[in-house]
ZADO-1210 file (C-alpha; in nm, 4 decimals, padded with zeros to 6 digits):
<atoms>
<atom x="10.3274" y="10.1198" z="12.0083" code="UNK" pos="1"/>
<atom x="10.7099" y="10.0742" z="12.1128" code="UNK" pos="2"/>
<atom x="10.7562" y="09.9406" z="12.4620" code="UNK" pos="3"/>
<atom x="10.8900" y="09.7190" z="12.6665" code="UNK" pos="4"/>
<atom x="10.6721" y="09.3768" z="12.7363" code="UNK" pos="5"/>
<atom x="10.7543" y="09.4492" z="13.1223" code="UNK" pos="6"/>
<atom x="10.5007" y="09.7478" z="13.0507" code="UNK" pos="7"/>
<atom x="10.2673" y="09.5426" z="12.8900" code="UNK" pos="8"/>
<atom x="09.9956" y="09.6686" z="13.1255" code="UNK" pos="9"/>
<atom x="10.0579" y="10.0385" z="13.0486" code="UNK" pos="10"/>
<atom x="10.0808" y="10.0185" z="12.6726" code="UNK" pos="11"/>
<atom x="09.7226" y="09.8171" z="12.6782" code="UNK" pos="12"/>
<atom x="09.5936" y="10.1113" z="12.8889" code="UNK" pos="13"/>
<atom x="09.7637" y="10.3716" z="12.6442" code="UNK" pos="14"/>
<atom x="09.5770" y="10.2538" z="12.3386" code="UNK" pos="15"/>
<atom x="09.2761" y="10.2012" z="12.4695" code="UNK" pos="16"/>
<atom x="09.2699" y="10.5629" z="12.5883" code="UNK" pos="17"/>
<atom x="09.4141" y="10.6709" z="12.1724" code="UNK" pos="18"/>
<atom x="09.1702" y="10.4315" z="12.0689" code="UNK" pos="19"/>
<atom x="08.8929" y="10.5840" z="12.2331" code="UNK" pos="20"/>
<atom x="09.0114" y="10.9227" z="12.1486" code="UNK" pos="21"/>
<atom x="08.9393" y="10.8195" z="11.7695" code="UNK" pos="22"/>
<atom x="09.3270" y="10.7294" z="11.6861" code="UNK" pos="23"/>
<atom x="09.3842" y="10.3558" z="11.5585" code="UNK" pos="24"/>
<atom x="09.6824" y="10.1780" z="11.7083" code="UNK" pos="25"/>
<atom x="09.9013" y="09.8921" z="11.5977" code="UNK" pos="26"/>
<atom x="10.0158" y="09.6919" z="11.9125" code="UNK" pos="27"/>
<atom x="10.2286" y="09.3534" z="11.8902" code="UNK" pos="28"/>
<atom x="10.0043" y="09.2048" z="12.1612" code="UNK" pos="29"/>
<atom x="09.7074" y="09.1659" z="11.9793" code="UNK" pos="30"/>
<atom x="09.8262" y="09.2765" z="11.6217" code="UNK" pos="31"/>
<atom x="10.0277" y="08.9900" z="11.5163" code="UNK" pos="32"/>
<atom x="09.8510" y="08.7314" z="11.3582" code="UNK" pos="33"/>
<atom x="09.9636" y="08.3525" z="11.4763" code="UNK" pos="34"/>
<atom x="10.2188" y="08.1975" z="11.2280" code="UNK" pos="35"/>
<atom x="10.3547" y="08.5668" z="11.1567" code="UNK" pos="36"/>
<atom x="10.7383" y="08.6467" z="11.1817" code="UNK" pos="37"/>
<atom x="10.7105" y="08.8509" z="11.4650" code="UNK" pos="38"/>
<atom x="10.9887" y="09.0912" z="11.3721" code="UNK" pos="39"/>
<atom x="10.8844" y="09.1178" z="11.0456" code="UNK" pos="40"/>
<atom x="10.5426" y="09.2234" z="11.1272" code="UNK" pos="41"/>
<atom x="10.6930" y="09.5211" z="11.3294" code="UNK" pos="42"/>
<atom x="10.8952" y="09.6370" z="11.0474" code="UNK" pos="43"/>
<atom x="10.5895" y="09.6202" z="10.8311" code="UNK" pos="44"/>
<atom x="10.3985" y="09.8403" z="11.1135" code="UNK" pos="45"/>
<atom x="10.6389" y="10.0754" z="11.1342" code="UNK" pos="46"/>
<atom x="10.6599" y="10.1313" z="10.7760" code="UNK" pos="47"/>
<atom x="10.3188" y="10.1921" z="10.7384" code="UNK" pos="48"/>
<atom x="10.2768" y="10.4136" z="11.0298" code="UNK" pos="49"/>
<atom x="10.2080" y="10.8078" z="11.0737" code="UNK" pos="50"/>
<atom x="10.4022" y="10.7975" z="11.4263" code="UNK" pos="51"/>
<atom x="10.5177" y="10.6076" z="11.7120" code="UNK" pos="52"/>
<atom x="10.4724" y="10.6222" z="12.0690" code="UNK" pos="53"/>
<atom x="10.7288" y="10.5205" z="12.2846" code="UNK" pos="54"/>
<atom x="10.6661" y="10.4230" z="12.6304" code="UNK" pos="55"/>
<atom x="10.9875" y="10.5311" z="12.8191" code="UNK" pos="56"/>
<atom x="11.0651" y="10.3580" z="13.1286" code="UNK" pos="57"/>
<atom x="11.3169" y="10.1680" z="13.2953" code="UNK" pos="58"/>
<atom x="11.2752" y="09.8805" z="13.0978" code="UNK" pos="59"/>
<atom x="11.2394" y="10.0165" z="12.7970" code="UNK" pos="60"/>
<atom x="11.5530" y="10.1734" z="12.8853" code="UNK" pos="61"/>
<atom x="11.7774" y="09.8791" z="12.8555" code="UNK" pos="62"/>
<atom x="11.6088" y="09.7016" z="12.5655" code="UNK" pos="63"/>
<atom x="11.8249" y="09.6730" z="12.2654" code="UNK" pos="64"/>
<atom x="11.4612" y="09.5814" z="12.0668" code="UNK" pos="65"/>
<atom x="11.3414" y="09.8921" z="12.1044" code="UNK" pos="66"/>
<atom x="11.6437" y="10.0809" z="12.0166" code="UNK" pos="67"/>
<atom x="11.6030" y="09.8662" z="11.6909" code="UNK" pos="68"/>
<atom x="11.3188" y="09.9800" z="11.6321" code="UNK" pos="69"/>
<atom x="11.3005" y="10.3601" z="11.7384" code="UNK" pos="70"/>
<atom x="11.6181" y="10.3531" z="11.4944" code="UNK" pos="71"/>
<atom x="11.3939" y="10.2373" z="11.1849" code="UNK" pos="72"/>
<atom x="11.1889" y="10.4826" z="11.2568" code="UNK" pos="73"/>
<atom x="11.3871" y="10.7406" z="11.2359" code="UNK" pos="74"/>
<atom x="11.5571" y="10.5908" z="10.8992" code="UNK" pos="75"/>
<atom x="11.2376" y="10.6753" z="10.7193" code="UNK" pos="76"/>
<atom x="11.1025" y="10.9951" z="10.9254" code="UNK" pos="77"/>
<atom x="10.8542" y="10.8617" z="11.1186" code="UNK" pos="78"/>
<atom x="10.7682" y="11.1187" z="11.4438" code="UNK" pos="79"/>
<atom x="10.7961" y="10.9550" z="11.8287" code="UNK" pos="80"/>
<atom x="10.6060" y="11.0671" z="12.0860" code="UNK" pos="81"/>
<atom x="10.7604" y="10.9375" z="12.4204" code="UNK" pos="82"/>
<atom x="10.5466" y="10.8796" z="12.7256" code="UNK" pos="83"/>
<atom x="10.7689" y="10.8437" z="13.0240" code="UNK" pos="84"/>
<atom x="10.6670" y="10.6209" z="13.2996" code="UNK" pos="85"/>
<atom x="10.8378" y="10.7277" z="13.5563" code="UNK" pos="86"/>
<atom x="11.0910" y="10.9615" z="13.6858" code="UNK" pos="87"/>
<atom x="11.4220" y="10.8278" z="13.4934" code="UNK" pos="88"/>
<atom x="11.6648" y="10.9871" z="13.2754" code="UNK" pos="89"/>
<atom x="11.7794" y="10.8403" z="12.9320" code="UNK" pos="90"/>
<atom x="12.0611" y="10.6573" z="12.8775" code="UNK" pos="91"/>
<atom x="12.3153" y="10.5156" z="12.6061" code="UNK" pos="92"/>
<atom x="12.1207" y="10.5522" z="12.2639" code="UNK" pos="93"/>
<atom x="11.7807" y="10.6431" z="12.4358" code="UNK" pos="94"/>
<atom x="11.9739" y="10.9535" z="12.5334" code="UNK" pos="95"/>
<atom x="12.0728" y="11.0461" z="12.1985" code="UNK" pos="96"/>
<atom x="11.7072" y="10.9525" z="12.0788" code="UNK" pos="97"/>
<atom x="11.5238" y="11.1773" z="12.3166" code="UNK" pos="98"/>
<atom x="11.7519" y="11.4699" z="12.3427" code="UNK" pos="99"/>
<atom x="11.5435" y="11.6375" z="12.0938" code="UNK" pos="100"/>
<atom x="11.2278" y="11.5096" z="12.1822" code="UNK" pos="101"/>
<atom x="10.9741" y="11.6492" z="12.4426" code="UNK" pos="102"/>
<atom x="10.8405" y="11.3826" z="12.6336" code="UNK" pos="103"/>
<atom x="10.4909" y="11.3860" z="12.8360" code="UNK" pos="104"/>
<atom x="10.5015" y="11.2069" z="13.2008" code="UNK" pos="105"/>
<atom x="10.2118" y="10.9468" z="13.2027" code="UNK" pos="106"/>
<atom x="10.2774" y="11.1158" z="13.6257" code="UNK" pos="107"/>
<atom x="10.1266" y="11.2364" z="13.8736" code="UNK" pos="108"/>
<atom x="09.7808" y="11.3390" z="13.6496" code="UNK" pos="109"/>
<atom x="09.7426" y="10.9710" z="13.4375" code="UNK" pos="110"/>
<atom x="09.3853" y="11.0797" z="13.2220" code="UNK" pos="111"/>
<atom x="09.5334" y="11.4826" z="13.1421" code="UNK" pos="112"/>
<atom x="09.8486" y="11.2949" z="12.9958" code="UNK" pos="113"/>
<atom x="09.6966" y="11.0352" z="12.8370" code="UNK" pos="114"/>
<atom x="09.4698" y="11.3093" z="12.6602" code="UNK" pos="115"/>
<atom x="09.7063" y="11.5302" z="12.5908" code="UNK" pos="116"/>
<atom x="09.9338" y="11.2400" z="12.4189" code="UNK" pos="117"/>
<atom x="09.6284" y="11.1992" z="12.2488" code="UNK" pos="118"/>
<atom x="09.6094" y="11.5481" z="12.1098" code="UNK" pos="119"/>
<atom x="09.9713" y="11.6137" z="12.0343" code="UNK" pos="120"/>
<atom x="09.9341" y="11.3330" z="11.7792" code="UNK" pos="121"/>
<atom x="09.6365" y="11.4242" z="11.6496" code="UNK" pos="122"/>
<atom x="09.7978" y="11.8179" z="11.6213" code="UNK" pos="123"/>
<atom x="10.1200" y="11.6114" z="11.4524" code="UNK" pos="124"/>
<atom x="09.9884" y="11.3992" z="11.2193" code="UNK" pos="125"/>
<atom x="09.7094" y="11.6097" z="11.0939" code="UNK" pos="126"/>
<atom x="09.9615" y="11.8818" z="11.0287" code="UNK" pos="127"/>
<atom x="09.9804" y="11.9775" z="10.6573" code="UNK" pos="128"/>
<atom x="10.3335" y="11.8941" z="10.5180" code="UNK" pos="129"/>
<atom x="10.3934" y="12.2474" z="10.4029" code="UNK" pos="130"/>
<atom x="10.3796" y="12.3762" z="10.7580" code="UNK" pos="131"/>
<atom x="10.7018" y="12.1888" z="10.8658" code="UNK" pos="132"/>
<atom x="10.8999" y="12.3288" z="10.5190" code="UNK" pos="133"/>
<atom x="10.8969" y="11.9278" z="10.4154" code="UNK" pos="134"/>
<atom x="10.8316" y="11.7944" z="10.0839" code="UNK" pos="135"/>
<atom x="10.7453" y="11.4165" z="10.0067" code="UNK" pos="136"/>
<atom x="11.0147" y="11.2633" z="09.8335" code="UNK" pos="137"/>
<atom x="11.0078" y="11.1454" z="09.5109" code="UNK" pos="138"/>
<atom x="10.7099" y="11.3688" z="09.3988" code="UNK" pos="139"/>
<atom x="10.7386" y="11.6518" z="09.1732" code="UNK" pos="140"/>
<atom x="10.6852" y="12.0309" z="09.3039" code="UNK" pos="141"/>
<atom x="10.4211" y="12.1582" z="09.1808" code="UNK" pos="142"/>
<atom x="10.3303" y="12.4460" z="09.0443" code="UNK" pos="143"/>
<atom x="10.2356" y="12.7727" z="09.2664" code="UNK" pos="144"/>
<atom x="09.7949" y="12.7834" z="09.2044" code="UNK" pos="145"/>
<atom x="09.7077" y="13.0268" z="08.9244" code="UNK" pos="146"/>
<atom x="10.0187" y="12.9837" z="08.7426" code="UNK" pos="147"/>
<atom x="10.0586" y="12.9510" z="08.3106" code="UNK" pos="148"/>
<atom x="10.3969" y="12.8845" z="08.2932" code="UNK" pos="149"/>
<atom x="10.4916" y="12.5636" z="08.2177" code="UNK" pos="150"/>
<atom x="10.8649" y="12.4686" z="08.3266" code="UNK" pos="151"/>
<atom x="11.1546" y="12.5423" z="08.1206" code="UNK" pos="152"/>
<atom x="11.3004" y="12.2383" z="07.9610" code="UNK" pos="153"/>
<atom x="11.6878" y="12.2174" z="07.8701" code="UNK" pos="154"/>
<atom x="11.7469" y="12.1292" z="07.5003" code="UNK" pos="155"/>
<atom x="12.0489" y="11.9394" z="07.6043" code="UNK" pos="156"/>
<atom x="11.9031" y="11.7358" z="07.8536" code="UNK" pos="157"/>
<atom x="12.0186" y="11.3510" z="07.8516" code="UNK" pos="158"/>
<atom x="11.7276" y="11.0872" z="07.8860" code="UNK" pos="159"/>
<atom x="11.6764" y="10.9726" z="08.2345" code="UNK" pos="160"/>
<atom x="11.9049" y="10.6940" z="08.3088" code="UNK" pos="161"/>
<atom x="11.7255" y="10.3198" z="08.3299" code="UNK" pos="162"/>
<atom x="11.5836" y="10.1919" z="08.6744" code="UNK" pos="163"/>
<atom x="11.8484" y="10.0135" z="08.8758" code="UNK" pos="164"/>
<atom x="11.8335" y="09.6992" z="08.9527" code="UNK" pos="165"/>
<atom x="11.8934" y="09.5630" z="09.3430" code="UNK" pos="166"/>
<atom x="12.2520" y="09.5574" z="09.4737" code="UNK" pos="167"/>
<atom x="12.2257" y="09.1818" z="09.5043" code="UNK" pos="168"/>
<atom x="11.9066" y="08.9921" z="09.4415" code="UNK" pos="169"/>
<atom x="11.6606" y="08.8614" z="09.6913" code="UNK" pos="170"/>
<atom x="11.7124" y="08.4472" z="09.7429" code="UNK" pos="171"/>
<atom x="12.0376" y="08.4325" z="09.5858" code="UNK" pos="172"/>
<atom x="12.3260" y="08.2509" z="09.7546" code="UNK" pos="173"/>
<atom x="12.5198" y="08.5954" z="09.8036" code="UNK" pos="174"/>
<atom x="12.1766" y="08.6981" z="09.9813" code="UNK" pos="175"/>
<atom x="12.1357" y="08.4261" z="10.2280" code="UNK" pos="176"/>
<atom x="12.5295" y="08.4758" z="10.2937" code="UNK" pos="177"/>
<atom x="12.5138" y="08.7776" z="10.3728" code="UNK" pos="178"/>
<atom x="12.1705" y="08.7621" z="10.6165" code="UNK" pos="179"/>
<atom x="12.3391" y="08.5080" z="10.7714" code="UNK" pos="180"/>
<atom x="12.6473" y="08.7202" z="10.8731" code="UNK" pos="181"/>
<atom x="12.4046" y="09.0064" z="10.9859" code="UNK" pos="182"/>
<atom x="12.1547" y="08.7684" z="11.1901" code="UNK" pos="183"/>
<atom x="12.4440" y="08.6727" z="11.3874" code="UNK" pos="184"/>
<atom x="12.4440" y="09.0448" z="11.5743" code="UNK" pos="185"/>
<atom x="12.0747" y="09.0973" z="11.5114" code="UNK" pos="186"/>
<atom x="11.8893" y="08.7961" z="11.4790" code="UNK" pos="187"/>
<atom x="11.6028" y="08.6903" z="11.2196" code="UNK" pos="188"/>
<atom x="11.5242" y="09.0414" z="11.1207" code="UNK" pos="189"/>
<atom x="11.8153" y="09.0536" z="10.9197" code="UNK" pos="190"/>
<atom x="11.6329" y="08.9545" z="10.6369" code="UNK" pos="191"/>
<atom x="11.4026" y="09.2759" z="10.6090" code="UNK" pos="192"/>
<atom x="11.7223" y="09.5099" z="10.6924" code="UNK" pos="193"/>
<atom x="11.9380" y="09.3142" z="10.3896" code="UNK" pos="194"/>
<atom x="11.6219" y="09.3653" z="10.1335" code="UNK" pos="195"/>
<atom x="11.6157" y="09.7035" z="10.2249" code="UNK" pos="196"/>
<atom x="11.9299" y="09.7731" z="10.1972" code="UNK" pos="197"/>
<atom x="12.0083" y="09.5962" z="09.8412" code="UNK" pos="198"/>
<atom x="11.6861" y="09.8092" z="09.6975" code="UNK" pos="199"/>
<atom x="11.8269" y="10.1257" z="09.8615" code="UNK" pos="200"/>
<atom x="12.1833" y="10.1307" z="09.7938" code="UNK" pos="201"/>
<atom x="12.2892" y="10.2962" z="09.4820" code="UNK" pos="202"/>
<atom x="12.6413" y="10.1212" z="09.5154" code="UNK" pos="203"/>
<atom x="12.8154" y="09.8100" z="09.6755" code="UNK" pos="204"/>
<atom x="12.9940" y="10.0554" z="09.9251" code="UNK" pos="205"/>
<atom x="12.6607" y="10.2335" z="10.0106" code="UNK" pos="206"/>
<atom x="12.4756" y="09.8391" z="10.0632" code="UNK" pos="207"/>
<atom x="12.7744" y="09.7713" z="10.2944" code="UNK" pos="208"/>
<atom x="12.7396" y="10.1158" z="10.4595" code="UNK" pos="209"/>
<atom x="12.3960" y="10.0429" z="10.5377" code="UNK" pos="210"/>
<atom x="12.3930" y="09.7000" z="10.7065" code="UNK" pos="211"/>
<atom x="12.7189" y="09.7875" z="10.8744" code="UNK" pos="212"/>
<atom x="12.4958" y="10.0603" z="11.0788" code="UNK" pos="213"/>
<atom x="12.3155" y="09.7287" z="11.2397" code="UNK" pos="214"/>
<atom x="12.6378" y="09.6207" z="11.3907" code="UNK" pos="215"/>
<atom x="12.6982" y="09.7967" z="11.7479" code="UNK" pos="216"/>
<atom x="13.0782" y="09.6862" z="11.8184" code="UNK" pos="217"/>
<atom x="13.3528" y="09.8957" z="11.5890" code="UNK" pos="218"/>
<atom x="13.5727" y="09.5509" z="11.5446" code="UNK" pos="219"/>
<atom x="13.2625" y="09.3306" z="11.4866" code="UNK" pos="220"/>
<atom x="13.1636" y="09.5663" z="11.2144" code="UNK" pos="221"/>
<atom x="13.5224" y="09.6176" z="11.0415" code="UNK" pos="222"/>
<atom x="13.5102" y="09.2045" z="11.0292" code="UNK" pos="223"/>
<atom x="13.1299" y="09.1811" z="10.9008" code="UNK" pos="224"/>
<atom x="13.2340" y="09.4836" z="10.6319" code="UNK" pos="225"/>
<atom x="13.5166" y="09.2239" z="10.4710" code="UNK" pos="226"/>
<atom x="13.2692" y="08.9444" z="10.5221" code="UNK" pos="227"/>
<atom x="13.0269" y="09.1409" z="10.3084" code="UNK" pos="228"/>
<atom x="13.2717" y="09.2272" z="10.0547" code="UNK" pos="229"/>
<atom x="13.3895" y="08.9225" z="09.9937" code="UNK" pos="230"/>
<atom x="13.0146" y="08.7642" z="09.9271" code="UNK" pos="231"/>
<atom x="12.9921" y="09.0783" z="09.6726" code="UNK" pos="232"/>
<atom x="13.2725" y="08.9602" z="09.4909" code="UNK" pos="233"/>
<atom x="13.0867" y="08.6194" z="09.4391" code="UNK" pos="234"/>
<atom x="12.7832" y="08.7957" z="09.2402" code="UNK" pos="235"/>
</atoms>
C-alpha cells in the first residue's frame, strides 16, 4: 500500500476490503516491526511485491515519499493500481506516473470500487507472463513442448566471463562516503539505493548514473556526480 499518512483512514479501509477479498497486503501501519528502519522495510516490501496500490489524493499528491517509492517500483516492473480519492488531477511526477495508468475512483459507489480494485489485481497478477509478451529475466527460453532439438552450440564460443564483483564494496570508507553525499537529498534510505546500485552497475559511470537519478535539482546532481567520482578514485 502507497499512500499518504493523511489517508491513513482510507488505506486501513482499502486492505481490509483486499484482505477480505482473499488478497494479502503489506501496509507500513501495522507491517513494520518496532526497532525496524522504516524506509528500509518499504524497500524490502516493494521488492518482494506482485503490485502496488496507490491511493491518489491530494496529499498523496504533494508527497515526495511516495514519488520515491512509486519510482522503485517502476525500476524493477512492479504494476500500480491507483485508487483516486477524490476528484483531482495529477501533477509534477504523479502526472508523468499516471499518464499511462487507468485509475479507479474510490467515488461516488465506495464497495463496487473497492471490489473491482480487488478484481483488477487479482485479473493482473494472476495473469500468465506469456500473455503480456514478457519474459523473466535472467532465465533461459525454453524450449517450444514436444520439441527434440537441442540448441545449436557455436564451436568458437568463448567461456562465459567470471561474476563481477560490486562497483564498490558494502562498509567500505568509499561506501559510507558516498551514502553520505546521497542521504543529504534523500535521507537514510540512501543506504539501500547505494547497495543497489554498486551490485547493479556494470561500470563506475553506470553506478554514478544510477544514484544521480535520486537527485531532483540538475546543479545539485552535476555537484554530487564529481563528489561521487572523486570517492571512486579513492577505491
Amino acid at each position: 500500500m502507497c499512500f499518504s499518512s493523511k489517508d491513513e483512514a482510507v488505506a486501513r479501509e482499502v486492505v481490509e476490503a483486499l484482505e477480505a477479498s482473499g488478497l494479502q497486503c503489506w501496509i507500513s501501519l501495522r507491517d513494520v516491526l518496532p526497532g525496524q528502519n522504516y524506509q528500509e522495510a518499504i524497500v524490502q516490501a516493494l521488492e518482494s511485491a506482485s503490485g502496488i496500490v496507490f491511493l491518489f489524493s491530494e496529499h498523496s499528491n504533494k508527497s515526495q515519499e511516495i514519488r520515491k517509492e512509486l519510482s522503485i517500483g517502476g525500476s524493477i516492473n512492479i504494476p500500480v493500481f491507483p485508487l483516486r480519492l477524490s476528484p483531482i488531477a495529477a501533477s509534477g511526477a504523479l502526472r508523468y506516473e499516471l499518464a499511462i495508468r487507468q485509475w479507479i475512483d474510490i467515488f461516488p459507489h465506495r464497495q463496487h470500487a473497492l471490489a473491482k480494485l480487488a478484481q483488477t489485481i487479482k485479473d493482473t497478477i494472476d495473469r500468465p507472463e506469456a500473455s503480456e509478451g514478457q519474459v523473466p529475466l535472467n532465465r533461459p527460453l525454453a524450449a517450444a513442448p514436444g520439441s527434440s532439438a537441442a540448441p545449436k552450440r557455436s564451436p568458437s564460443k568463448k567461456p562465459a566471463p567470471a561474476p563481477r564483483g560490486p562497483v564498490i564494496a558494502s562498509g567500505s570508507p568509499q561506501f559510507e562516503a558516498i551514502r553520505a553525499l546521497l542521504a543529504r537529498h534523500i535521507g537514510p534510505i540512501a543506504k539501500v539505493f547505494v547497495e543497489r546500485a554498486a551490485s547493479q552497475a556494470g561500470t563506475p559511470s553506470e553506478f554514478c548514473d544510477q544514484l544521480a537519478s535520486h537527485v531532483a535539482a540538475p546543479a545539485d546532481r552535476a555537484a554530487f556526480v564529481r563528489a561521487v567520482q572523486e570517492q571512486l578514485g579513492k577505491n
